[in-house]
KEKE-3310 file (N, C-alpha, C; in steps of 0.2 Angstrom, whole numbers, plus 5000, padded with zeros to 4 digits):
npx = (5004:5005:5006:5004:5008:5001:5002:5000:5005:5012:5006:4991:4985:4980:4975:4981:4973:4970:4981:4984:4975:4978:4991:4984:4973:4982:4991:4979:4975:4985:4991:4978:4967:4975:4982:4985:4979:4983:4976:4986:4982:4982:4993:5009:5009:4999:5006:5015:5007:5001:4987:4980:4967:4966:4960:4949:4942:4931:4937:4945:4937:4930:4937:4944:4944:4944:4946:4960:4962:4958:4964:4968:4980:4995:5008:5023:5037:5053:5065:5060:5059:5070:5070:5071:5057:5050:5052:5065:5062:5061:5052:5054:5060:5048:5039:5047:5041:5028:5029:5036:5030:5018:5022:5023:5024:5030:5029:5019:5023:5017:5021:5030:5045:5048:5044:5049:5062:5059:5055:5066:5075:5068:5071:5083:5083:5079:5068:5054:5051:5044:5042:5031:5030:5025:5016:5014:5022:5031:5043:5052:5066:5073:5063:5055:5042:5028:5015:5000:5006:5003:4988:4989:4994:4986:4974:4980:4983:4969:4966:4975:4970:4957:4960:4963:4952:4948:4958:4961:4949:4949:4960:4972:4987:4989:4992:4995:4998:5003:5008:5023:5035:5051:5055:5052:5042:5029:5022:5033:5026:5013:5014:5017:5006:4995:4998:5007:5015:5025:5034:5040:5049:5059:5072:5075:5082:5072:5071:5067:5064:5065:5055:5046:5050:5049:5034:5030:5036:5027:5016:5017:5019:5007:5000:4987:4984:4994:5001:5005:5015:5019:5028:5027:5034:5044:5060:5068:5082:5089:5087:5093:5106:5107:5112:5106:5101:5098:5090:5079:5076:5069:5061:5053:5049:5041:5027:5016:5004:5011:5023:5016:5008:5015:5023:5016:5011:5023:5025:5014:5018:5031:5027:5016:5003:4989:4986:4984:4981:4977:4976:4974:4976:4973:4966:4971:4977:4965:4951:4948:4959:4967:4964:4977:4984:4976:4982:4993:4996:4990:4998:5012:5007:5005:5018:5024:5018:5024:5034:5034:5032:5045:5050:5059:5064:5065:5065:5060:5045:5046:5043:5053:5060:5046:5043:5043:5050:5062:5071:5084:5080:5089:5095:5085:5081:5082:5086:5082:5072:5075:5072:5085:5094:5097:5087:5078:5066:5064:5072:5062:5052:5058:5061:5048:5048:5041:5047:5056:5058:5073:5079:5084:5082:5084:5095:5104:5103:5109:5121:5128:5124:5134:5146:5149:5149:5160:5170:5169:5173:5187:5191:5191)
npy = (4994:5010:5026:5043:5061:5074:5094:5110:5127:5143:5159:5157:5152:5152:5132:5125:5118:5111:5105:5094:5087:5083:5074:5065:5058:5053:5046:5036:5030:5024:5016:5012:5003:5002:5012:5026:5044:5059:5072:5088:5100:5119:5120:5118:5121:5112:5098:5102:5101:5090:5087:5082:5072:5057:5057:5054:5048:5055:5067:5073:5076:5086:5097:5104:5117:5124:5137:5143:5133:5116:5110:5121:5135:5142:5153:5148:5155:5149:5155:5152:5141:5131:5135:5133:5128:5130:5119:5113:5109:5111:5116:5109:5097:5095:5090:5080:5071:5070:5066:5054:5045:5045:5037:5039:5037:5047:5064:5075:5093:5108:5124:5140:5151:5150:5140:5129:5130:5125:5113:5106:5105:5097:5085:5084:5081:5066:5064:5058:5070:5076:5090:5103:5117:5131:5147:5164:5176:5168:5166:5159:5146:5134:5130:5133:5137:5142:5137:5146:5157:5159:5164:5174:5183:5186:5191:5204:5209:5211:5220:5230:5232:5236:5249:5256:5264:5273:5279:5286:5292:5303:5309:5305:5299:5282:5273:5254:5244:5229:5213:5207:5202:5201:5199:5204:5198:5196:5210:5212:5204:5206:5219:5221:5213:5223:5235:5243:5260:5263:5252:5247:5237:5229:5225:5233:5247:5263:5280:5293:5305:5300:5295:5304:5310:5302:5303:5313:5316:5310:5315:5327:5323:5322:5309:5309:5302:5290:5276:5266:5253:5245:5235:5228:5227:5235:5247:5264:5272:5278:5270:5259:5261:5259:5252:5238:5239:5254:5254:5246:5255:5266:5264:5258:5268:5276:5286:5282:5268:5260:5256:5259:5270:5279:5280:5289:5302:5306:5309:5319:5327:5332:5332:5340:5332:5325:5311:5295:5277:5261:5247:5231:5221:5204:5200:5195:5184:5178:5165:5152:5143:5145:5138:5135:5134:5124:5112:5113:5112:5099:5090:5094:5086:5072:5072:5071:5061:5049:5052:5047:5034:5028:5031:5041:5053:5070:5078:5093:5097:5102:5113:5111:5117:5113:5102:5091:5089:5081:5091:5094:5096:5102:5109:5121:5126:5143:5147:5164:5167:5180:5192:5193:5208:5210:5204:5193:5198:5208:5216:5216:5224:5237:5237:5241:5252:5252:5261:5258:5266:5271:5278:5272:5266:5258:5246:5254:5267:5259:5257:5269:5272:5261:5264:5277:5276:5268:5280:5286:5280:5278:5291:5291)
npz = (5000:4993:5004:5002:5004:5005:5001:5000:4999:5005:4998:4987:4972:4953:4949:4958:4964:4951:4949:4960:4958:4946:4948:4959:4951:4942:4951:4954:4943:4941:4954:4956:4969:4979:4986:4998:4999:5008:5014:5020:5030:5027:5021:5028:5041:5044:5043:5053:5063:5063:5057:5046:5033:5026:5011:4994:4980:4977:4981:4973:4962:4950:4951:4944:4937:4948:4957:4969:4985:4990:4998:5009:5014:5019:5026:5031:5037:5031:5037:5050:5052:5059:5073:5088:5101:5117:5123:5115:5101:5086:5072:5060:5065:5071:5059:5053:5060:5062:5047:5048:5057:5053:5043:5029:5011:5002:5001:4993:4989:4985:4978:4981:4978:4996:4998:4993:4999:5011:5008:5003:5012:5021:5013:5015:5027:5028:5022:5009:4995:4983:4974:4966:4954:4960:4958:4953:4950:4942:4946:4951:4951:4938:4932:4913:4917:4930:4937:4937:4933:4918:4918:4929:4920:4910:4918:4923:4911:4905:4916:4911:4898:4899:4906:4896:4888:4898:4901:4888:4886:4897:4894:4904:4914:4919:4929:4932:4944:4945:4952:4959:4968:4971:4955:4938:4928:4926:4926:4915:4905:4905:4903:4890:4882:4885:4880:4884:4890:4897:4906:4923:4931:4944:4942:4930:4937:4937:4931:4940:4930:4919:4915:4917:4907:4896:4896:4894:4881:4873:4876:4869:4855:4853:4857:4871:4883:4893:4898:4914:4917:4930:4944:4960:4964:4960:4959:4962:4954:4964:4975:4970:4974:4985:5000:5009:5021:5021:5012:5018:5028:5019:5011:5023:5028:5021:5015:5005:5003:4995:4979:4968:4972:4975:4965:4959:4968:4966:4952:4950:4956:4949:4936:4924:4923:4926:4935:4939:4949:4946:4957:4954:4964:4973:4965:4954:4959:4960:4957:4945:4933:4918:4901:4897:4909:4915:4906:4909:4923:4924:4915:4926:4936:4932:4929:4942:4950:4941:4944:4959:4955:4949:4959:4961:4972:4979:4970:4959:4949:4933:4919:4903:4889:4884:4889:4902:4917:4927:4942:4953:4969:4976:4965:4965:4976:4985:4976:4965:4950:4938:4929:4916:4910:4899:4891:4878:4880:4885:4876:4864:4868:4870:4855:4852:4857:4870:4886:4899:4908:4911:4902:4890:4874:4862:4857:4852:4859:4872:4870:4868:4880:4889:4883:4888:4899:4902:4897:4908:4917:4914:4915:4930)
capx = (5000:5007:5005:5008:5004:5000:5002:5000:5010:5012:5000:4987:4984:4977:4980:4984:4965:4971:4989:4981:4968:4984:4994:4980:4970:4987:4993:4973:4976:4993:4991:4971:4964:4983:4984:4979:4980:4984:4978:4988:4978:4985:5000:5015:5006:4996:5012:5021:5002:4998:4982:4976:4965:4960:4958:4946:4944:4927:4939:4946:4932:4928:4941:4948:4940:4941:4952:4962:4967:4956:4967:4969:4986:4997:5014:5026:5042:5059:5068:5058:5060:5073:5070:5069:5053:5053:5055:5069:5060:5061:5044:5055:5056:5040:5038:5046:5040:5023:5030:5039:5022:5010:5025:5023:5031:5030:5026:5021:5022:5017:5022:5035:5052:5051:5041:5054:5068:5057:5054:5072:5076:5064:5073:5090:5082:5077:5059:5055:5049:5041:5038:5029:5032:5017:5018:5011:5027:5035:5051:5056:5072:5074:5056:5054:5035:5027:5008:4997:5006:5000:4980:4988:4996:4978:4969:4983:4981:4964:4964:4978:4965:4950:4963:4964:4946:4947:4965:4960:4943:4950:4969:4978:4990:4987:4997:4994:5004:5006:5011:5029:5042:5058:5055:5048:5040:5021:5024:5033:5022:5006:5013:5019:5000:4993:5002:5009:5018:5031:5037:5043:5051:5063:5077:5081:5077:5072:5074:5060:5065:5065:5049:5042:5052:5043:5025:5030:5036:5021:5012:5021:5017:5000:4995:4984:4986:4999:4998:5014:5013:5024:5029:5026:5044:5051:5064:5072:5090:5092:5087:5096:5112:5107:5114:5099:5099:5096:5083:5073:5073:5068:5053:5049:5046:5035:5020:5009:5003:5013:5026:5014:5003:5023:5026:5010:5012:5031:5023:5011:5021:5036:5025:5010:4998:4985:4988:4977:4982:4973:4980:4971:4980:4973:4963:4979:4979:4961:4950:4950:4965:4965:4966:4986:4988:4974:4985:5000:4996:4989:5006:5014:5004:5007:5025:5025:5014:5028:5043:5032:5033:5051:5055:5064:5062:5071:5066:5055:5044:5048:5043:5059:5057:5039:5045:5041:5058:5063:5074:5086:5079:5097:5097:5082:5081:5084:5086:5078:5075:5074:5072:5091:5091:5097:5081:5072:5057:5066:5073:5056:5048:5062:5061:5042:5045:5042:5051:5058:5062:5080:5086:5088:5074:5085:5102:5110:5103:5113:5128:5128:5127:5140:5153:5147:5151:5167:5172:5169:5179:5191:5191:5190)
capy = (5000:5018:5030:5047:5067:5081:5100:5115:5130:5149:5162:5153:5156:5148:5130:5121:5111:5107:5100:5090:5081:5078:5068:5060:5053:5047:5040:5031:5025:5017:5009:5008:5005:5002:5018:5030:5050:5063:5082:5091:5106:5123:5120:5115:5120:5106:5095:5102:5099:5083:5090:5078:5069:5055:5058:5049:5049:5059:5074:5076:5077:5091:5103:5106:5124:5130:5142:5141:5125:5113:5109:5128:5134:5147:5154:5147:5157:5148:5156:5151:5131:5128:5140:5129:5131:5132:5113:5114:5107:5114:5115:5104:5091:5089:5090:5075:5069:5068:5061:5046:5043:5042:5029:5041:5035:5054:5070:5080:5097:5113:5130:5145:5147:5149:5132:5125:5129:5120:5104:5105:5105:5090:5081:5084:5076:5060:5062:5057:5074:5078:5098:5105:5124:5137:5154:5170:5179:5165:5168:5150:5143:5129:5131:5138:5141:5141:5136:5150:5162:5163:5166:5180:5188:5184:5194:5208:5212:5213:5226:5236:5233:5243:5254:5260:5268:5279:5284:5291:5297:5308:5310:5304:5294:5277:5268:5249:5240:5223:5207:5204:5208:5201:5199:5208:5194:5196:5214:5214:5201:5208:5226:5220:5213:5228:5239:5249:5262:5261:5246:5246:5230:5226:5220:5239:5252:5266:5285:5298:5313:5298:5292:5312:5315:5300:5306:5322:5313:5307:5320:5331:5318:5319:5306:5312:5298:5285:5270:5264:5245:5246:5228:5230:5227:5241:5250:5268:5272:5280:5267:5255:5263:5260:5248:5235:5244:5260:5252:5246:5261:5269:5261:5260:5277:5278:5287:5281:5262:5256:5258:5262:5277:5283:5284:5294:5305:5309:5313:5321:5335:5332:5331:5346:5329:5322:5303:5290:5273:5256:5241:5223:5217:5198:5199:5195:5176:5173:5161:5147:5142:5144:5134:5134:5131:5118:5108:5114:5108:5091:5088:5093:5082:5067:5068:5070:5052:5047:5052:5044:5025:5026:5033:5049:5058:5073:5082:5097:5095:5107:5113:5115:5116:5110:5094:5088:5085:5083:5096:5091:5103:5104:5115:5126:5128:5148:5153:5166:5167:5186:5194:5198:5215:5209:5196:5194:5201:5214:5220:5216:5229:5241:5239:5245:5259:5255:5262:5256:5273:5268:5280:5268:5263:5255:5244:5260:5270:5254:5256:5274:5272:5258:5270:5283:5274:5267:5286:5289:5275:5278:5298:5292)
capz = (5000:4995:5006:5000:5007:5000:5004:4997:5004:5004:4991:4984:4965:4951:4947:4964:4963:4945:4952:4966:4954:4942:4953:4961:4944:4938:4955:4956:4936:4944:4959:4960:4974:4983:4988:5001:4997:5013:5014:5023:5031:5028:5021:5031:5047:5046:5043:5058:5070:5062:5055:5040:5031:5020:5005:4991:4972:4976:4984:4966:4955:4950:4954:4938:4934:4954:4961:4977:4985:4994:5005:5011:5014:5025:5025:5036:5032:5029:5041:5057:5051:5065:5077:5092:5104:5124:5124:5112:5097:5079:5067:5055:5069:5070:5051:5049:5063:5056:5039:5051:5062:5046:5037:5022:5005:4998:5001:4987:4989:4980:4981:4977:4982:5002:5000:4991:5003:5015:5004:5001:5020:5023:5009:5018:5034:5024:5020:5001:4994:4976:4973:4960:4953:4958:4960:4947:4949:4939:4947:4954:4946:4936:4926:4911:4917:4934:4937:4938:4931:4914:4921:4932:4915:4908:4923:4923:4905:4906:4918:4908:4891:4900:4906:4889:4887:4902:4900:4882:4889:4901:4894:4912:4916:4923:4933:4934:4947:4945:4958:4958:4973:4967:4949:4937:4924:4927:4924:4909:4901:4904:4900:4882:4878:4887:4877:4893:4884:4903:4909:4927:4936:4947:4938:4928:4940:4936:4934:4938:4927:4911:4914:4915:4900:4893:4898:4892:4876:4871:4873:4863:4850:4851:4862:4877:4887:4893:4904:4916:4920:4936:4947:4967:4967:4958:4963:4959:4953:4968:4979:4970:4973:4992:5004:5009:5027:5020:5006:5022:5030:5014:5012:5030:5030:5013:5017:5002:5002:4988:4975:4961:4974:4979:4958:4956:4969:4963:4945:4951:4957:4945:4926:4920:4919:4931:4936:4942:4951:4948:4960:4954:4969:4974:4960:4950:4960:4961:4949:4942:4931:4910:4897:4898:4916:4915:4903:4912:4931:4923:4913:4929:4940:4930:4930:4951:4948:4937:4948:4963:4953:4950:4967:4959:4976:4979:4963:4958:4942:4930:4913:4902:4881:4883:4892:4909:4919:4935:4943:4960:4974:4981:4963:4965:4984:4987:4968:4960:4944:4938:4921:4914:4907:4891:4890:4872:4878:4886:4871:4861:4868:4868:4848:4849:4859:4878:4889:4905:4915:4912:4896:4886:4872:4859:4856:4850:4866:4876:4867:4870:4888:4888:4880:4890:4907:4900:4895:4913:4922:4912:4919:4938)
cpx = (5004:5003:5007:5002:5006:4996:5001:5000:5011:5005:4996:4988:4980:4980:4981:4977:4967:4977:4988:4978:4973:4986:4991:4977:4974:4991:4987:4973:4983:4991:4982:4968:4970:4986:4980:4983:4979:4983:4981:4984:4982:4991:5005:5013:5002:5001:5015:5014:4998:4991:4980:4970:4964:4960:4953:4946:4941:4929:4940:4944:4931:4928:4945:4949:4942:4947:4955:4965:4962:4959:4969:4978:4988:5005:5019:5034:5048:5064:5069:5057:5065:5074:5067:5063:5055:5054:5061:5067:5057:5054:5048:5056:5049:5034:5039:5044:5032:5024:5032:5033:5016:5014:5023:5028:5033:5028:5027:5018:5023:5017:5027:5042:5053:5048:5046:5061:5065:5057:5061:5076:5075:5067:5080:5089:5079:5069:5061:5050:5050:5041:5037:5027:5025:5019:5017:5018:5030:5041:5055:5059:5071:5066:5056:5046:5033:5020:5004:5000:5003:4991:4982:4988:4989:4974:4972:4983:4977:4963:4968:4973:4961:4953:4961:4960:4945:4951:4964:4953:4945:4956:4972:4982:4988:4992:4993:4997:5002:5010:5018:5034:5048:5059:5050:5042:5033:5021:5026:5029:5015:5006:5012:5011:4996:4995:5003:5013:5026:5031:5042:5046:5059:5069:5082:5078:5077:5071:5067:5058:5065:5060:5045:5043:5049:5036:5025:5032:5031:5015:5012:5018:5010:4996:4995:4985:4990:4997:5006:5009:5020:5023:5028:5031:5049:5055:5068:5079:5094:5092:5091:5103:5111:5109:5105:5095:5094:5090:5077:5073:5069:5062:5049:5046:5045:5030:5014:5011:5007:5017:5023:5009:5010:5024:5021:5010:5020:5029:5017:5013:5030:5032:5018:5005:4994:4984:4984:4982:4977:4979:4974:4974:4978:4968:4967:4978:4971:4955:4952:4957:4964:4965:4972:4985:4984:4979:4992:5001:4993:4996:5011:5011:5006:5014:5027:5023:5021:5034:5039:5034:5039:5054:5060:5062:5067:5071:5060:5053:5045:5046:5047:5057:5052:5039:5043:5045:5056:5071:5075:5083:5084:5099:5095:5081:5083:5085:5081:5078:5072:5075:5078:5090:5092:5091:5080:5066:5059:5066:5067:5052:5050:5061:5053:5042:5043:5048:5053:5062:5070:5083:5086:5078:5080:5092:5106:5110:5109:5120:5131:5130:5133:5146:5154:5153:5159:5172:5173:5175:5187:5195:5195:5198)
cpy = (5006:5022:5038:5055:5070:5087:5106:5122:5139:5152:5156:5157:5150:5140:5122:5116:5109:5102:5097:5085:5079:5074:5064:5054:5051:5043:5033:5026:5018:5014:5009:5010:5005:5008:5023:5038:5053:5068:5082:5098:5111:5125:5115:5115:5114:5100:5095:5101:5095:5083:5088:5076:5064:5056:5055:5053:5057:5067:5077:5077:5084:5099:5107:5113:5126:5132:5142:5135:5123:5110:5116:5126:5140:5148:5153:5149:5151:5148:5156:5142:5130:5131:5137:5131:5129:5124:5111:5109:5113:5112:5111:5097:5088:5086:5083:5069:5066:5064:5053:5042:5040:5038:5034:5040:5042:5056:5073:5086:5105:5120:5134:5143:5147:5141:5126:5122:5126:5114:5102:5102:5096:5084:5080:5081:5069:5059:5061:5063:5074:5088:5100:5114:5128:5144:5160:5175:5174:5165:5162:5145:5138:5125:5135:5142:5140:5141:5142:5158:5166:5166:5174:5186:5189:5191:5202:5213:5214:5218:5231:5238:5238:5247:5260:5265:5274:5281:5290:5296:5305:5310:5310:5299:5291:5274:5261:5245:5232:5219:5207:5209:5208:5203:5199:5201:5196:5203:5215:5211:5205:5216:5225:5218:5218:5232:5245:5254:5264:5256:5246:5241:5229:5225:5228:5245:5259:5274:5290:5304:5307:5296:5300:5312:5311:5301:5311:5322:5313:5312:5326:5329:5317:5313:5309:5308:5293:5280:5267:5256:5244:5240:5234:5231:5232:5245:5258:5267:5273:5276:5259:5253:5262:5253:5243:5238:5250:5259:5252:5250:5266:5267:5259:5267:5279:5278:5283:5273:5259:5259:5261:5269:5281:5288:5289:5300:5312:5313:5317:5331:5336:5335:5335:5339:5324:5312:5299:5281:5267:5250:5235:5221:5207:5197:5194:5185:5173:5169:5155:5147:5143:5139:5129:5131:5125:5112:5107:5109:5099:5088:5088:5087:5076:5065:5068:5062:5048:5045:5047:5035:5024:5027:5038:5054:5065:5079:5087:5095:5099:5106:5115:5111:5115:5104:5096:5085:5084:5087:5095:5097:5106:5110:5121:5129:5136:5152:5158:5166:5174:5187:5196:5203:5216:5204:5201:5198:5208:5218:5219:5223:5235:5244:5242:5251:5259:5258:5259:5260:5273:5274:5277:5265:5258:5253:5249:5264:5266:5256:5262:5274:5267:5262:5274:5281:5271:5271:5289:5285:5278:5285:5296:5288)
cpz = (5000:5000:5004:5000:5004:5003:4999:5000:5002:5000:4988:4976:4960:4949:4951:4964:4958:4945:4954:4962:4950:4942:4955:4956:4940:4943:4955:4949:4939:4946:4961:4968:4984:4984:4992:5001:5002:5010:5020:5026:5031:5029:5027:5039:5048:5046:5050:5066:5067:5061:5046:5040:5025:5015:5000:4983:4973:4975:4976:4961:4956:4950:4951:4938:4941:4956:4968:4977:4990:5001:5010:5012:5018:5022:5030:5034:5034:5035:5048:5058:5059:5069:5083:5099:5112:5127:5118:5103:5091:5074:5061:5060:5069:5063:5051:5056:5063:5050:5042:5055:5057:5042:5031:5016:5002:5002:4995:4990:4984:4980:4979:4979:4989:5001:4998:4995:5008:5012:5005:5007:5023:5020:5013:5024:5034:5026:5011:4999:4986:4976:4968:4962:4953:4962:4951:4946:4944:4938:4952:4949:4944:4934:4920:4913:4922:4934:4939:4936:4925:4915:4925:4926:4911:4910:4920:4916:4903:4909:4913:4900:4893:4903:4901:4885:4890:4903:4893:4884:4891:4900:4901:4909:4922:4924:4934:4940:4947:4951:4956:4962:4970:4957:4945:4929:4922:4924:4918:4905:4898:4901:4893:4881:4879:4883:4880:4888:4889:4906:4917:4932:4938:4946:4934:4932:4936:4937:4933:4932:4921:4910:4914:4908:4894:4891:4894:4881:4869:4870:4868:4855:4848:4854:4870:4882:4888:4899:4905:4920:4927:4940:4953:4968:4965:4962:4957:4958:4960:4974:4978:4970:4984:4995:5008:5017:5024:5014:5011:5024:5026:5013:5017:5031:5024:5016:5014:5003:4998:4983:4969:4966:4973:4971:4956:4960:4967:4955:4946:4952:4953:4938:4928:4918:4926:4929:4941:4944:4949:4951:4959:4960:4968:4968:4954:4951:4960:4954:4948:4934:4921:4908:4896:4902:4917:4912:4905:4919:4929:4922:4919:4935:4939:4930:4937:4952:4946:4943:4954:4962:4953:4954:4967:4962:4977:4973:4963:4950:4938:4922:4909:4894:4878:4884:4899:4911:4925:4937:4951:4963:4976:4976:4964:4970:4983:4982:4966:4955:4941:4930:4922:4909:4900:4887:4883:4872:4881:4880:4865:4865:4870:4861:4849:4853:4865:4881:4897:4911:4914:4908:4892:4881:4865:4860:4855:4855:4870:4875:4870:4877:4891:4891:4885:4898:4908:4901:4904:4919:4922:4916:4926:4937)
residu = (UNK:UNK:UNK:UNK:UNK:UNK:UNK:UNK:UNK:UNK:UNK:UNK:UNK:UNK:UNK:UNK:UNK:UNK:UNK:UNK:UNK:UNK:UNK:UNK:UNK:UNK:UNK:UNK:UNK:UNK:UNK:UNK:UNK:UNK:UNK:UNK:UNK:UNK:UNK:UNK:UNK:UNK:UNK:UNK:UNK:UNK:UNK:UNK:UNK:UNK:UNK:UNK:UNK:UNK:UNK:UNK:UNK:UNK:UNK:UNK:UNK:UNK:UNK:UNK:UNK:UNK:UNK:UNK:UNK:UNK:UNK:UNK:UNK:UNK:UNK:UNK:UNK:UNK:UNK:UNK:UNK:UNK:UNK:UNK:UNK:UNK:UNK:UNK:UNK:UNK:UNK:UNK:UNK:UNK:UNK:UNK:UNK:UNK:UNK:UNK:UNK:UNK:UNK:UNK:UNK:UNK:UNK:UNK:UNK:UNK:UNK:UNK:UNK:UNK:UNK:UNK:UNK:UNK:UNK:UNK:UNK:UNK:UNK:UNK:UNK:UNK:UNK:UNK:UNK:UNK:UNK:UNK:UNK:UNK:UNK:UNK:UNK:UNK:UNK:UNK:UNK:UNK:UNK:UNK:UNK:UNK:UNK:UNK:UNK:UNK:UNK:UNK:UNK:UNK:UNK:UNK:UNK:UNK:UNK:UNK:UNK:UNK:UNK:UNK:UNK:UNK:UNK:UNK:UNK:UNK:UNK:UNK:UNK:UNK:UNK:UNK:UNK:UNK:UNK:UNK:UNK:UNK:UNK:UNK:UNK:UNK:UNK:UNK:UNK:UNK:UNK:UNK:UNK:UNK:UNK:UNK:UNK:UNK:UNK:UNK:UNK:UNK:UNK:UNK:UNK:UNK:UNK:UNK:UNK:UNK:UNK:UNK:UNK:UNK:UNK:UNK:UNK:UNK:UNK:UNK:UNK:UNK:UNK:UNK:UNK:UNK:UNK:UNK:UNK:UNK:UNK:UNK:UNK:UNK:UNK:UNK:UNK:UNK:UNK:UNK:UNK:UNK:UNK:UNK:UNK:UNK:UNK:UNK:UNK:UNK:UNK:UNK:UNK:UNK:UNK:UNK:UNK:UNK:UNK:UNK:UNK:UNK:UNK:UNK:UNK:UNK:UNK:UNK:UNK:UNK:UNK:UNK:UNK:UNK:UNK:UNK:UNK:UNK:UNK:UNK:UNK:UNK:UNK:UNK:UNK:UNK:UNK:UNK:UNK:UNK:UNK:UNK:UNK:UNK:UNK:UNK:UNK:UNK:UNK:UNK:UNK:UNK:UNK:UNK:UNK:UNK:UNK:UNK:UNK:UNK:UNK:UNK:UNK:UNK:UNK:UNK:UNK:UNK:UNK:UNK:UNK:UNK:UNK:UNK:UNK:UNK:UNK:UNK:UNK:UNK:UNK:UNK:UNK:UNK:UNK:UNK:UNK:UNK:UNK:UNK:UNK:UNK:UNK:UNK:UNK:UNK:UNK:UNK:UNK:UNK:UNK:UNK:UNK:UNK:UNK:UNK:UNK:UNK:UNK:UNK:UNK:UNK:UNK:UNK:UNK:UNK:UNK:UNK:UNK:UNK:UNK:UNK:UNK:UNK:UNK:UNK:UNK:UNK:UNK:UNK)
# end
């Protein structure tokens, strides 16, 4: 009889009902009725206060299409894993201390990168651990694509589309802000089908007086309004030049709500042009999953099935070329994976004319700046 448990951990998003029913309905093809399927409640906390159930086919009918996770979930951070309690016992103690008490042949679990660096953990203390890639940033290494993101890019696009009526309407600028702390993915994605005409994310930061003189740009030009797709994660020049101290203070002592109120208030009184916020915030994760991620979370579901019959523990599932691999945890544990500033899609939407606050709109702008900083080195 296998026995094998199943978690779902950190953000919810789309996707994670569709992953659960994948694994399931190709372990139940496998072994039949030789197997018995564990939720875990609320993520890892239910792992670490032995807070299960059960499971039956019926749980997985039907789940295809719903949004969330039936199993609920919670964020149990990374860093508070060994943190011994007043009897001297670590939340990873009792982790696998549950997986050794239930005899479990598996755990699969599903979640971003803090979930990861817990799987990876548990797998170091000899549990047999599966993970599968979910997270709408789409910033966990060693995937080309992570489950729920394309539905978020989906959602986010959508709201930058009906932007577009009320930005021309009333000639404003719009600000969109976008999900994505570390990495700007979700964001450039969504901006480029959006047709944002500013790209803000993480990775090039940017500078206020380039995105006015953009604004300012544009209008010159004849168009009345613009719309800036800006990540939660952005960061300016100025603070990129800061020490991570002085960053956290810097942002602890931000009046407005949020990087994309902060950038409206800065243009607000920087640029001759009245500016408007929308934040889709959890909107961004909620919903059933598309088209894609349905065939996406199946595909991945069945190869966690897969690795579970040959006993290839230890591995995350991954989608790389349009395959279905396995990926050691010991490589993806802690990585991020962040847009490089030379990406394709970077420079795709350079060639049409975004800007990314940065000064630079084309190869030849780059070049320029290069030179430029070369010429200066060289000076000092």
């Amino acid at each position: 009889m296998k026995r094998i448990g199943m978690l779902t951990s950190g953000g919810d998003c789309q996707g994670l009902n569709s992953t659960l029913r994948g694994v399931a309905k190709a372990l139940y093809q496998e072994y039949g009725d030789d197997i018995e399927i564990y939720g875990f409640r609320d993520g890892y906390k239910g792992l670490i206060e032995g807070k299960y159930r059960l499971m039956t086919k019926r749980d997985f009918s039907g789940i295809l299409t719903i949004g969330g996770t039936i199993l609920g979930t919670s964020r149990q951070p990374f860093k508070n894993m060994k943190i011994p309690d007043e009897n001297g016992v670590t939340k990873c103690d009792k982790m696998v201390q549950t997986y050794k008490d239930m005899q479990l042949d598996c755990l699969v679990i599903l979640g971003g990168n803090g979930t990861t660096k817990s799987a990876n953990m548990l797998r170091e203390e000899g549990c047999n651990v599966i993970s599968l890639p979910k997270t709408i940033d789409n910033d966990l290494w060693g995937t080309d694509m992570t489950f729920g993101y394309q539905t978020a890019m989906d959602i986010a696009t959508d709201v930058i589309d009906k932007i577009h009526s009320t930005a021309t309407s009333h000639s404003r600028v719009f600000i969109v802000e976008i999900m994505g702390h570390g990495a700007g993915w979700l964001t450039l994605t969504s901006g480029i089908a959006g047709g944002a005409d500013i790209i803000l994310i993480p990775e090039i930061p940017y500078s206020l007086e380039d995105v006015c003189r953009t604004l300012e740009e544009r209008r010159r030009s004849g168009h009345s309004f613009s719309i800036i797709a800006v990540a939660e994660g952005a960061i300016s020049q100025e603070e990129a030049a800061m020490s991570k101290k002085e960053f956290k203070a810097s942002r602890a002592a931000m009046t407005e709500p949020s990087i994309g109120f902060r950038l409206a208030h800065e243009l607000n009184e920087a640029c001759d042009q009245e500016v408007r916020v929308v934040n889709p915030g959890h909107f961004q994760r909620g919903g059933g999953p598309d088209a894609f991620d349905r065939v996406l979370t199946t595909r991945l579901g069945v190869g966690a099935a897969r690795l579970i019959k040959h006993q290839q523990y230890g591995n995350m599932v991954a989608l790389r070329n349009n395959e279905i691999v396995a990926v050691p945890l010991s490589e993806v544990a802690g990585k991020l994976k962040m847009v490089p500033v030379d990406d394709q899609m970077v420079e795709t939407a350079r060639a049409i004319g975004i800007s990314f606050g940065d000064g630079i709109q084309t190869k030849k702008d780059k070049k320029k700046k290069k030179d430029k900083k070369k010429d200066k080195d060289k000076k000092d």
